[in-house]
Every structure is written in structure tokens, then in C-alpha cells.
KOLKEPA-755639 format. One record per residue (C-alpha): x, y, z; residue in three letters. Coordinates in steps of 0.1 Angstrom, whole numbers, plus 5000, padded with zeros to 4 digits. Layout:
BEGIN
XYZALA...
//
This chain:
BEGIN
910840488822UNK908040248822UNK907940268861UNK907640628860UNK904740628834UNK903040378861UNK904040588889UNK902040898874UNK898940658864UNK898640568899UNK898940918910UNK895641008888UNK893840678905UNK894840828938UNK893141128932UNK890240968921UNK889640688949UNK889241018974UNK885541088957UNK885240708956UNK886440688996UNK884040969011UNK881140768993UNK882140429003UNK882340549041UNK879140699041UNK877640349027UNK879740149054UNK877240349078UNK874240099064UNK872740349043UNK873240159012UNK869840129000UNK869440509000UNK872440548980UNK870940258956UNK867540498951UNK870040768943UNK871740538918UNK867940458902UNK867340878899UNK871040898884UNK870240648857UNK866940828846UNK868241148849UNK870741048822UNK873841038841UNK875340668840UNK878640728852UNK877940838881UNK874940588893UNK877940288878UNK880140458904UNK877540478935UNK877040118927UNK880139958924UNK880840138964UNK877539948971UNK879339648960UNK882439708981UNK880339739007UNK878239449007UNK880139158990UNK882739129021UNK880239069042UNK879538719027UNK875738689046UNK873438449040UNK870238619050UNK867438689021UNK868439059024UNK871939069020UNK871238838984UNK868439068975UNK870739368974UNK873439208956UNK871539108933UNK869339418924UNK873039618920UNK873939288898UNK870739338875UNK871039728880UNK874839718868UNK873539468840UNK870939728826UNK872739988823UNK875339858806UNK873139758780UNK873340048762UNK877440108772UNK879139758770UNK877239418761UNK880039228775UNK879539408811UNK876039368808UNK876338978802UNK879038978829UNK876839098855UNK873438938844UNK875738608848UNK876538738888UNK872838818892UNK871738478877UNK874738318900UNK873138468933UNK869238408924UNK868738138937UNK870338248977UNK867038538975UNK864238228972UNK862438408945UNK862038338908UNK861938708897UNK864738808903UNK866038498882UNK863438628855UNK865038988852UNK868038828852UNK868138688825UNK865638958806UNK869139188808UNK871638868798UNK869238828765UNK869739228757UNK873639168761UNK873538858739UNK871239038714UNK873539318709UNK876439078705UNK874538878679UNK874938598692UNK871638418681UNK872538048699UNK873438218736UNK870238468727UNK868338138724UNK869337948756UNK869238278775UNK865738328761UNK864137948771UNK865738058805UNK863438388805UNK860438218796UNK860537928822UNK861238198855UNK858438438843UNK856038168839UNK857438028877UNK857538388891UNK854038488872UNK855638828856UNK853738838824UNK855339178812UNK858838948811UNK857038688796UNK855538848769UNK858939008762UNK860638658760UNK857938528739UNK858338838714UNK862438758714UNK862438398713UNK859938448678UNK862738708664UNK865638498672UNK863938228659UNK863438388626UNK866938468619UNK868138138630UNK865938018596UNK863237848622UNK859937998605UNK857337728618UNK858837728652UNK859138148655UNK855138168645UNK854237938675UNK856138178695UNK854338428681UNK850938288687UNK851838278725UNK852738588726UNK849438698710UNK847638518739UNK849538648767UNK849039018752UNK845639098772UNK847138988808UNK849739238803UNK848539518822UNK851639788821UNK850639998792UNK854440048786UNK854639708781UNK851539698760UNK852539938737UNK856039808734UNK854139488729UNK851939588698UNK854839738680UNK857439468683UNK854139168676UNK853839458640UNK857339398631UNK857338998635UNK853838968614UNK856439148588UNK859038888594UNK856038608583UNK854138778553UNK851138808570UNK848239038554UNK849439458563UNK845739478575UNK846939268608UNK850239478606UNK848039798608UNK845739688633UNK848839598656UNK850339948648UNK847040138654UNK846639948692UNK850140048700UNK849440418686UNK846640448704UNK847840328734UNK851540568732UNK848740858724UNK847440788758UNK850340798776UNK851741108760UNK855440978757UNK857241048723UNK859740788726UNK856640568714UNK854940818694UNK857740898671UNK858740528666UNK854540488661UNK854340808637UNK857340668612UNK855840268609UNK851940368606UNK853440608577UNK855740328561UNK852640108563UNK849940298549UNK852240368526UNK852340008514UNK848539948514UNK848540208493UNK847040448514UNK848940808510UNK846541038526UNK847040838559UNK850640788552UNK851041168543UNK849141278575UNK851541028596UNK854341158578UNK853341548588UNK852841378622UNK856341268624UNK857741578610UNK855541818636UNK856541618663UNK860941638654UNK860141988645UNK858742098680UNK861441848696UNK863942088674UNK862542368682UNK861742288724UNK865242208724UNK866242498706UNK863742718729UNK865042608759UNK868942638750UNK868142978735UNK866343058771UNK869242878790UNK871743068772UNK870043398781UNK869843338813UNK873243268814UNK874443578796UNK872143768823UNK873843628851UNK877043668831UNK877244008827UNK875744038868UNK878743858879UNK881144008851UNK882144298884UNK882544048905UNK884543838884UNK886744168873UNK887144228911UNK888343858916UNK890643858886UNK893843918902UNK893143728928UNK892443428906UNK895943558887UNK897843558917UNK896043228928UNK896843108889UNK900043178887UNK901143018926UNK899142668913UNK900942678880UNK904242718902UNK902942438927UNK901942218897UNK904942268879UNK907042198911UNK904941848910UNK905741818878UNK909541818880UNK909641648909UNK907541368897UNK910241338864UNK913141358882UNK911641078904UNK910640888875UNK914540938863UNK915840828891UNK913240518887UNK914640448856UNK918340478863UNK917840308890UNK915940028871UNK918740058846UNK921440008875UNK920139738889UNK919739528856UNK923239638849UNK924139488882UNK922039188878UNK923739068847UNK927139148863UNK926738958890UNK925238648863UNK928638678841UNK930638678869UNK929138338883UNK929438248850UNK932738298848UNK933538138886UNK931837808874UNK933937858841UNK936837928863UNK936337648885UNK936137388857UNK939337488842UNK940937468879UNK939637078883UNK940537018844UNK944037148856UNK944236958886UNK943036638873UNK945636628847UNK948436708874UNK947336468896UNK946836208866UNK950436278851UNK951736208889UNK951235788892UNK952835748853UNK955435968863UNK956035748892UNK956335438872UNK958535648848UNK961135718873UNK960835348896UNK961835188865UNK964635428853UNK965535378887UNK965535008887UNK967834968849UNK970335278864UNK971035008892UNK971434738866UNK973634998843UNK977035028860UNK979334878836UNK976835108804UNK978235478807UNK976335498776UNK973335368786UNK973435488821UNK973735868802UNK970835818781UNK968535658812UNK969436008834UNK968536208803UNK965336038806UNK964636128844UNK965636438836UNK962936448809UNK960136298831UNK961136538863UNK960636838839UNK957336698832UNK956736668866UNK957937018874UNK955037168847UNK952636998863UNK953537138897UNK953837478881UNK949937418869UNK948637308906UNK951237608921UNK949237848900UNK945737728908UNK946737758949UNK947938078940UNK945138208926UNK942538068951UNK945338208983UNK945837838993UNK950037898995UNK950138119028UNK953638309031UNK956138139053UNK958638349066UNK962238289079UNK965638409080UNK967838369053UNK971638429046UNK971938579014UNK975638459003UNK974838099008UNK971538068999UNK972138278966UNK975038028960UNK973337708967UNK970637868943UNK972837928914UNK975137598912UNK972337398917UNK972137418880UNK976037328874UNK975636988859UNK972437108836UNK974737408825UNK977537168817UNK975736958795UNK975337258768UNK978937398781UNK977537708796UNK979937938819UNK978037988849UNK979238348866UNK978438408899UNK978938808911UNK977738908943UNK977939228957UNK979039288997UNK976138959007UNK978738829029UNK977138799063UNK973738959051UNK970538829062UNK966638919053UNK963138759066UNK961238649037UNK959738319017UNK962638109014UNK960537928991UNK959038178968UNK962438348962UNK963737988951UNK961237908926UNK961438298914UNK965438228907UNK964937868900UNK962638008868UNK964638238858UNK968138068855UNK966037778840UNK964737948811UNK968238168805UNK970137808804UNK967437698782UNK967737988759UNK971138038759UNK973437848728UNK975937618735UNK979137748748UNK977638098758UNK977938228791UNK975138298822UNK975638538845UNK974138568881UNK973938898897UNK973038998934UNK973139298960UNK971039478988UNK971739818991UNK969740149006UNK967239859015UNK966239658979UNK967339328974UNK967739298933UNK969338968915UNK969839018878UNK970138678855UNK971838748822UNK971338558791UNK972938498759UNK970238408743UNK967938558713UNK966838848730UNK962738938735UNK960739178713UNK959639508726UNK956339438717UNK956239128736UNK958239268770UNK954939348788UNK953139008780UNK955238718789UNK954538758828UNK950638648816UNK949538398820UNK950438088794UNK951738348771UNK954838248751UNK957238478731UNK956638418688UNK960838438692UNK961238068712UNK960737838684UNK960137528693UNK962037528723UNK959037398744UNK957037488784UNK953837558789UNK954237938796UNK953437948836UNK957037988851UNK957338348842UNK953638398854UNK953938248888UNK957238398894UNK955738758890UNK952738648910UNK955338488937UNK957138848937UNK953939068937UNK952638858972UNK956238948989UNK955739278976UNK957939248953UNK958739318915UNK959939098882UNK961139298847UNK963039208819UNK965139428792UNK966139318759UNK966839378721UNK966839058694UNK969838878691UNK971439028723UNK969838818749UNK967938928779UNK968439048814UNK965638938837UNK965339148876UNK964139058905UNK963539318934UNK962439328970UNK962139618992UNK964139399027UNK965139469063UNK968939339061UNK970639249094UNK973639069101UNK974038669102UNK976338399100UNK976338199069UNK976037849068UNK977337649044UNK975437359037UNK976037129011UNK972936948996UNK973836648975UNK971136418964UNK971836168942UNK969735958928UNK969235588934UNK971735628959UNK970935288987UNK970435389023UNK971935179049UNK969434959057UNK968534969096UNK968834629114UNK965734389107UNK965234109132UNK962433929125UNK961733589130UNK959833579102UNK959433779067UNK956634079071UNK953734049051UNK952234339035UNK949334439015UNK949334658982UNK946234798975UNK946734998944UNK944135028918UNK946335128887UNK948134758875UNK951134898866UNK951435098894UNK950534738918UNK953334578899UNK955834858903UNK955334818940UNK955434498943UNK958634528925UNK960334688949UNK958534528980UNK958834198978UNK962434148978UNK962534199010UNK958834179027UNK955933869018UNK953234088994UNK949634028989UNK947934308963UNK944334408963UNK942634638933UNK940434828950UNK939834948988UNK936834658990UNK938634348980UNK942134559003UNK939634539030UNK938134179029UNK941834079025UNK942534239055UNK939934039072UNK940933709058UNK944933759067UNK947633909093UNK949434189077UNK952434359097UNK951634699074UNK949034829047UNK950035039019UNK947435189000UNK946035488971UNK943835698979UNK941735748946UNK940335388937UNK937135298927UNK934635108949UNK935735218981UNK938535438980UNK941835479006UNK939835719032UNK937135489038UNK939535179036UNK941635359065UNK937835469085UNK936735079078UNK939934949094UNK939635179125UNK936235059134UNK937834689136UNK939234649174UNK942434389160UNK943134569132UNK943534949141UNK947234949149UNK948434769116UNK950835039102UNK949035189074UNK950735399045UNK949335579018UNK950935678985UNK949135898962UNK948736178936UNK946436398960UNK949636608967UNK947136918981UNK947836989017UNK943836949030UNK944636569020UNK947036499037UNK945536659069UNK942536439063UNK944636089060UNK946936229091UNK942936249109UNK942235909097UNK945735789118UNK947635699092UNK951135629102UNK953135779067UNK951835989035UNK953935959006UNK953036178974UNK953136058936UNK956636058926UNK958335908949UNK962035738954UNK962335408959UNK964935408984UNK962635629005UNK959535419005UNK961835149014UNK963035329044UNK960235439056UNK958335119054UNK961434939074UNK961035259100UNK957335209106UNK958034809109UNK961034849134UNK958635099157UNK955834829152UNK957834559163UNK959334759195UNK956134849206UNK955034469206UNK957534379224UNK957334619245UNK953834519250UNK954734149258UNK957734279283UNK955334459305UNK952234199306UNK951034359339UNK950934739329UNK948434599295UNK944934669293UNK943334419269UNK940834639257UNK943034929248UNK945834859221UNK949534989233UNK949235359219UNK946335409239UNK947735249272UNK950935419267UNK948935759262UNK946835689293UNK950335589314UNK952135939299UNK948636179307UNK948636019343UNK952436049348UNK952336439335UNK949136509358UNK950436349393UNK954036579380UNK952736899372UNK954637119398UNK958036989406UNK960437159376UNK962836879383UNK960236669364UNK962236569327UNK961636359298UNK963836119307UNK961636089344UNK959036079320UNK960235759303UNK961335599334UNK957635679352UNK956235479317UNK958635199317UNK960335319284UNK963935439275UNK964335749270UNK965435679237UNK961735429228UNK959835739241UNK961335939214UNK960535769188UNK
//
């Protein structure tokens, strides 16, 4: 609204800068001092606001122009002193404010009057805002320009002020010296204005002192006598009232009497010349009145008609200058609104985002003593054999620490989720097998609370659909979870499935204690868990990401259920079936299960370095290393990488997160070392996020293992990458003339394969194994 009020402000200011304009151009033509005469005649004609207006379009006009010639400081300063006097009697502030601009631009005119009226107006200012210090300064200031510029009328008048200031400042001695000096510059005043103004003002400081009324009188007689001559009543009056008052006090009454009927002739005929004149003015006017009242009476529909069209015009303006100052406002309003919206939704990104790194920090930190967890379970299960006991209560423990594991993998699953980082990933799958595979997966966990596990498909024999493979899993994987976690001992689960009329839609039946119908619609949130699970345990994002999993395949999860008669969980999927061959494929992974160890021929033990910030995670590996390879360990990627310098090392394993330097800029350090490049390099970490491993597969790293891992398979894959190592050197020493010594194998067998492809580009008979023959390589070291 406040915009509107503005808008209609600077519609008046508008209309009143035209008047201001046509003036203004007709001073840009260089008549400025004619228009500053016509200021002069304005001011004694009694109309200030418009010489204050004719003035200030002087100003526009000349301050611009920034000149240095005598001229161009003249004027601006006359319309300085002339702004400064007539603001006297309208604003003492203005009046100071403009004496002070005079006084600033004096001294560019060479002449010391001009300083001298200066200040005679700043003193008047001062005086009216009783300010008896400034007064005085401004005063001592008067007084030495009108001596220096010889203007005794100013000088006089300075010498009159500084004695009346003086006075009220309690300086008596000092004001009667002024006084005196006055009194001697009186008779080389020669404007009888000034005279008389002179006389009357020297009367009323002779007061001030005490002095004898027959002085007093004398000075009020000259300045009578002198306003007689002249003939103007602004003296005489002023003269008629103080020689009354006076002879009053010498006890003179006759005199005072006949000054008294002086003063009261003088306001009478002013009274009544006023009064003369109005009553003539008025009559003339009703004259003329009643000449033009035909006219008018002629005119008066006209002017109606003309009345009543600007009344329609104006009130046109009207509403359409509100309804613009509405829309101002709302849209004002709006855009705050939007504005504060757009700052609580950053707010809540950045609140977002430090929830997602709190997350993903704690995921990532659970991942190395998870690790440890399950190395060492896996080291006393292979030491358990003859402890069925024992062995038991160890697998309940992995069991434990996998689940673990799995929440924190649910947590990081959600954040990609949310943030699209999980694209879709499409293939074919058989319904039958993969819905079977799904389902007894869970046979041993089902056994250990002695739940029946019913399996009842409906005509998937054969059927196939394009979808997730993936998301589908984890949505089943959640949902027979929680109904064998739910369920009591001895109860029974049972897994439905069919695609008919084409929806796919699995059903997992429970036994367990059933859902409230209040709490139906809030356990797909997120971290929500039902009031009726006790203490049963999770974290509450299973049933969350499964419905987000199903919403992104366009999809659907639901549940029905009463208390106590356990719950029925759906999964649907509009699908294209078609018909495929199921394969059965059994999947068995058991753990600590040894791998057959490929063939190691070394003529002496590898050596490797750890470099693994987190002791027990160094010792764990270790552990497991150095059975069958020579270890060093390092703490940090700094002391991994002097080691390297110091020693020969057939392969590098390394973390990624490590203070100091961490695993990237190990790997980048190494690379930049021509000897070094091709030592196999590993790294095993809890940065499980797929942009990390792109990065370490840039840096050239040969293997990326993620935080937890089996032993087993780090010990295979760390015999793999030393069996290729060793193959490739001797490769290497096998071909001595095909070697480049400043290019390492990979490169000179890359340079041998791009020139073998390019000089075979046409012939289709061209194979692989002419490839490996062209290269000096079996068919079978070319693969690998």
C-alpha cells in the first residue's frame, strides 16, 4: 500500500515540475538575470513563493555549469544571499543554510561585499534561532568584511547586534564599547533607511544600559524625524508607540498622549484605507459580477457538461490509480511471500543436506567395525569345527552384525533415492524361479523360529516381465523379513504370486499381531514404527523404501489388517508378460567357505604394503595377509608413500579415508613415479557410493573392494592381481626386443594391439586370436 501512497505523491510532483520545466527552459536560454529582477519585484510585492521558485530554476541553471569566471560566482551568490533573506522571515534554518553557500562561494567573486551581506543574513538566521554564541562569531565576521569592503550601512548594523548580543550574553562593559562605535559610525551612514533604523535600535540599547531617558528621547526624536521625512509607516508606527512609552516615563503625558493619538490615527486610517479599499474592491467586483452573471448563466451547462465529463475523467484516474496501487501491493505482498519461500526452502535443503551427510557418515563409519566384526567371526568359525555350540552362537553373531549392516545400507539406499542417484536397471526376468529363489532364501532364518514357509504361485510357469530385478528383490526381501520377524514361533508364512489381465501382485501373509487401522496409512513414512511392535527392534526405513522402490517402477505397496490376526502386505505392478524359459539357478554361498587356491610360483614370498589408518582394521589385515604374503603396514597415505619409496612391493593395498594424505592422492602420488606406476594397487574402503569407485577406477587402480568384505575373497583377488603381475613380467623378459624402456608393459602392449587393429581394419577374417598371435600373446594371456 505504501508504494501506491508514493506512486500518487509523485504523480502531484509530476504535475508540478511542468510549471517548474517551462521556467527552467526559458532560463536555459541565458536570460537568468531577467528572471532574477523578476524574483527581486516578487519578493516586494509580497509574494515569496513564487520568487523562492524563480530562484531555485536559476540555481538549476547555473550550478552545473561549474565556471570559474567572476560572473558566474556573482550570480550564485546573489540567489545564495537572495534565498538567504527571504527566508528570514519563513525558515531560520534555510536562511542559515544558504548564507553558509553564499559565504562558501565569496571568496571565487574577488569582492568583500558580498562576504559582508553574507553574513548580515547568517546573523538574522542565528538571531532568530537564539543562538547568542553562533550570533556572536557570525557577528565579528560582519564587522571585519564591511570594514574590508567599506559598507558602513552593514557596519553600523553589526556594530548595533554585536552590542545586543553582547548584553544578553551578561557582557555589559564589552556591549557599551560596541555601542560607542556604533555611535561614531552613525553620521557616515548615508541611507536614511539605515539612519532611521539606526537611531531606533542605538534608543533601545541606551535602555539595555540605564542611561539618562533624555539620550533615549533624543535618539527616538532623530529617528522620528527622519521616518517623518520619508513618509513610510513601517517606521512611523514603531516611532509613534516608543516616543509615547518614553514620554511616558519622563513623566511627560501631554507628549505621550499626543504620540499615543498619533499611533491610534495612524492604525485607524490603516484600518480604515484597508477597509476603503476592500469595500471599493468588493464593489467593483459585484459590478462586474452581476455584468458577467449572463454570460456565466449562458456558460452554465456548458461548464455542467464540461463538470460532469472531468468528474468522469477524474474519477476514471482515480480507479485506475487504486487498482494500480492494489496490484502494487499484492504484488509487493507476492513477492515477499515468495521471497521467504524460497529462504525456508534453502533452509530446509541445507537442513536436508546435513541430515543426508549425518546419515552417510554413520553408514560409512559402521562399515570398517563391521568389517572387523565379521573377519574375526570368520577367523574362530574356522577354528570352531569340533564346537557345534560355539560354532551356533558365532553364526548368530554374523547374523546380528549383517543385519546391522543391512540398516545401514537401507539408510544410504534411501538418501540415493531421494537425491535420484539409483537409476532403474531393467532386464528380463522369469517369474517362477526368481519368485522361488526369492522366497527360500529365507529357509534357514524361518527355521530357526520353526516357521512353515508356503509357497503358492499362480500359472508363473514360463512367465517373464522387464523390470528392476533389484528393486522388486529388496521390495519382497522387506516384506518376508519383517512377516518372519513378526510372526510367533511355530506360525506359518505364506507367499503369494500371479499376473493376470496385465498386474503382477505378490501377497506376504503374516501370523503376526496384526496393525492398527489408525496406523495403516503411516508405516510406509518415513522412520515411522507401529506403537504395536514392542520392542522387536529396526529403524523404520524398510517399509519406506520399499514403497518408494514400487512408486519409481510405477508400482504400488498396501497392507490390510485387524489386531491379533496378523497382516497381509501387497505388492502390485502394472507388466508386459511374455513367455521365457526358466532357469534354475541355485545360489549357495556359504560362509567361510576356502577357494581353491590358484597355483603360486614364486621364487620368492610377495611383499605387500597395508596402509590402513584404523589399527584394528591394519591388524585384521595383516591377519589374513601375512600367512601367505611378506607385510609391511603404514598409518596414513604419507608414511604408505615414503615406504613405497624406501622398498619393492609386488602390490599396495590401501583406505581411502586417512588422514594426512588420504588413498586418492596416495594412488595420484604413485602414478607420477615412472618405477612405481604398475605396482598392483588395491583399495578397500567404506566409500561404497558409486562416484567413488569411478574415481579410484580413474586413478588406475587395479581392484575396489567395499567395507565388509570376505576374507576368502580379498585373498583371491589379491592372488589374481599377483598371478597377472607376474605373467606380464615375464612376459616382458620373454620378448626383450618388442620392450620400450620408457614405456611400462601395459603401455607397450596397448601401443602393439592399437597398431595391430589399425594395419587390420578391413579383412573380416581378422580374430582375437590373430590379434594375440600379431602381439606375441596366447590367446588365452590376452584375455585376461
Amino acid at each position: 500500500m505504501k508504494k501506491a501512497i508514493l506512486f500518487f505523491v509523485s504523480l502531484l510532483f509530476i504535475v508540478n515540475g511542468w510549471a517548474q520545466t517551462s521556467i527552467s527552459t526559458e532560463i536555459g536560454k541565458g536570460n537568468w538575470e531577467e528572471y532574477y529582477s523578476l524574483s527581486d519585484s516578487l519578493r516586494n510585492s509580497n509574494k515569496p513563493e513564487e520568487a523562492i521558485q524563480i530562484l531555485y530554476s536559476i540555481l538549476d541553471f547555473l550550478e552545473p555549469l561549474e565556471q570559474d569566471d567572476n560572473k558566474y560566482s556573482i550570480g550564485i551568490i546573489r540567489v545564495y544571499t537572495s534565498l538567504s533573506s527571504i527566508y528570514v522571515e519563513v525558515s531560520d534554518s534555510l536562511c542559515v543554510l544558504y548564507a553558509n553557500k553564499a559565504i562558501d562561494m565569496a571568496p571565487k567573486s574577488g569582492s568583500y561585499k558580498y562576504l559582508s551581506r553574507a553574513y548580515l543574513f547568517k546573523y538574522y538566521g542565528l538571531y532568530e534561532q537564539q543562538n547568542a554564541i553562533l550570533c556572536n562569531l557570525a557577528l565579528d565576521s560582519l564587522i571585519k568584511y564591511s570594514l574590508l569592503s567599506d559598507n558602513n550601512d552593514n557596519l553600523i548594523e553589526a556594530y548595533i547586534g554585536k552590542c545586543e548580543i553582547l548584553v544578553i550574553m551578561g557582557r555589559q562593559e564589552e556591549a557599551y564599547t560596541y555601542f560607542l562605535k556604533a555611535e561614531e559610525t552613525l553620521p557616515e551612514v548615508k541611507d536614511e533607511f539605515a539612519q532611521c533604523s539606526a537611531y531606533a535600535n542605538l534608543a533601545t540599547n541606551l535602555e539595555s544600559f540605564d542611561e539618562d531617558n533624555e539620550k533615549i528621547l533624543l535618539y527616538r526624536l532623530k529617528s522620528y524625524e527622519i521616518a517623518k521625512r520619508l513618509k513610510y509607516i513601517g517606521f512611523l508606527i514603531p516611532a509613534y508607540y516608543y516616543l509615547a512609552n518614553t514620554y511616558y516615563t519622563v513623566g511627560d503625558y501631554k507628549k505621550s498622549a499626543d504620540f499615543y493619538k498619533l499611533l491610534y490615527d495612524s492604525t485607524k486610517k490603516i484600518n480604515e484605507t484597508k477597509l476603503d479599499e476592500r469595500f471599493t474592491d468588493a464593489e467593483a467586483k459585484f459590478n462586474t459580477v452581476q455584468k458577467d452573471k449572463e454570460i456565466a448563466l449562458q456558460k452554465l451547462n456548458i461548464i455542467k457538461q464540461k463538470g460532469t465529463r472531468n468528474k468522469i475523467v477524474f474519477s476514471s484516474i482515480i480507479m485506475v490509480l487504486l487498482v494500480a496501487g492494489i496490484l502494487l501491493w499484492y504484488l509487493y505482498r507476492h513477492k515477499k511471500k515468495k521471497q521467504l519461500a524460497e529462504q525456508e526452502l534453502i533452509k530446509e535443503q541445507e537442513l536436508n543436506e546435513a541430515r543426508n551427510r549425518f546419515l552417510e557418515n554413520i553408514s560409512h563409519e559402521i562399515r570398517t567395525p563391521i568389517t572387523l566384526i565379521n573377519g574375526y567371526l570368520t577367523l574362530a568359525l574356522e577354528k570352531t569345527k569340533d564346537n557345534p555350540d560355539l560354532e551356533k552362537h558365532l553364526r548368530s553373531a554374523m547374523y546380528s552384525s549383517k543385519k546391522v549392516l543391512d540398516n545401514a545400507n537401507e539408510i544410504l539406499e534411501l538418501q540415493k533415492l531421494e537425491r535420484g542417484q539409483i537409476p532403474i536397471e531393467r532386464s528380463d526376468i522369469a517369474l517362477g524361479t526368481f519368485f522361488r529363489r526369492v522366497f527360500y532364501s529365507f529357509e534357514s532364518l524361518a527355521k530357526l523360529k520353526k516357521i512353515a514357509l508356503v509357497y503358492r504361485p499362480e500359472n508363473l510357469s514360463g512367465i517373464s516381465i522387464n523390470s528392476d530385478k533389484n528393486r522388486i528383490e529388496k521390495i519382497l526381501n522387506n516384506f518376508i523379513s519383517n512377516a518372519i520377524k513378526f510372526s510367533p514361533t511355530g506360525s506359518e508364512l505364506i507367499f503369494e504370486a500371479g499376473a493376470n489381465h496385465g498386474l503382477l501382485t505378490v501377497k506376504v501373509i503374516d501370523s503376526g499381531p496384526g496393525i492398527a487401522v489408525g496406523e495403516q496409512g503411516k508405516i510406509f513414512d518415513r522412520f515411522y514404527q507401529s506403537s504395536n511392535t514392542g520392542n522387536i527392534g529396526g529403524v523404520g526405513v524398510g517399509l519406506s523404501l520399499a514403497s518408494d522402490f514400487a512408486k519409481s517402477l510405477g508400482g504400488n505397496v498396501s497392507v490390510e489388517s485387524e489386531l491379533g490376526k496378523g497382516a497381509t502386505f501387497y505388492f502390485s505392478l502394472p507388466v508386459e508378460t511374455f513367455v521365457g524359459k526358466d532357469k534354475v539357478v541355485e545360489e549357495k554361498i556359504e560362509v567361510g567357505t576356502k577357494t581353491k587356491n590358484q597355483a603360486l610360483t614364486f621364487d620368492d614370498k610377495p611383499k605387500l604394503l597395508i596402509v590402513e589408518d584404523n589399527p584394528e582394521m591394519n591388524q585384521y589385515l595383516s591377519e589374513i595377509l601375512c600367512n601367505e604374503f611378506t607385510c609391511d603396514v603404514a598409518f596414513d597415505g604419507a608414511e604408505g608413500l615414503q615406504k613405497t619409496l624406501s622398498k619393492k612391493y609386488s602390490l599396495i593395498v590401501s583406505d581411502v579415508m586417512m588422514p594426512q594424505m588420504d588413498g586418492f592422492e596416495l594412488k595420484k602420488r604413485i602414478n607420477a613415479l615412472k618405477n612405481y606406476k604398475n605396482i598392483p594397487f588395491v583399495f578397500i574402503t567404506a566409500k561404497a557410493q558409486l562416484p567413488s569407485r569411478i574415481e579410484g577406477y580413474n586413478l588406475g587402480v587395479d581392484d575396489y573392494i567395499t567395507k565388509p568384505f570376505e576374507k576368502d575373497e580379498l585373498l583371491a583377488r589379491v592372488r589374481s592381481l599377483l598371478i597377472n603381475k607376474k605373467e606380464r613380467d615375464n612376459w616382458v623378459r620373454e620378448n626383450p626386443g618388442v620392450v620400450d624402456s620408457d614405456k611400462n608393459a601395459e603401455e607397450q602392449l596397448l601401443s602393439k594391439i592399437k597398431m595391430a587393429i589399425s594395419n587390420n581394419l578391413y579383412p573380416p577374417s581378422f580374430s582375437v586370436s590373430a590379434l594375440a598371435e600379431n602381439v606375441a600373446y596366447s590367446p588365452r594371456q590376452l584375455g585376461r
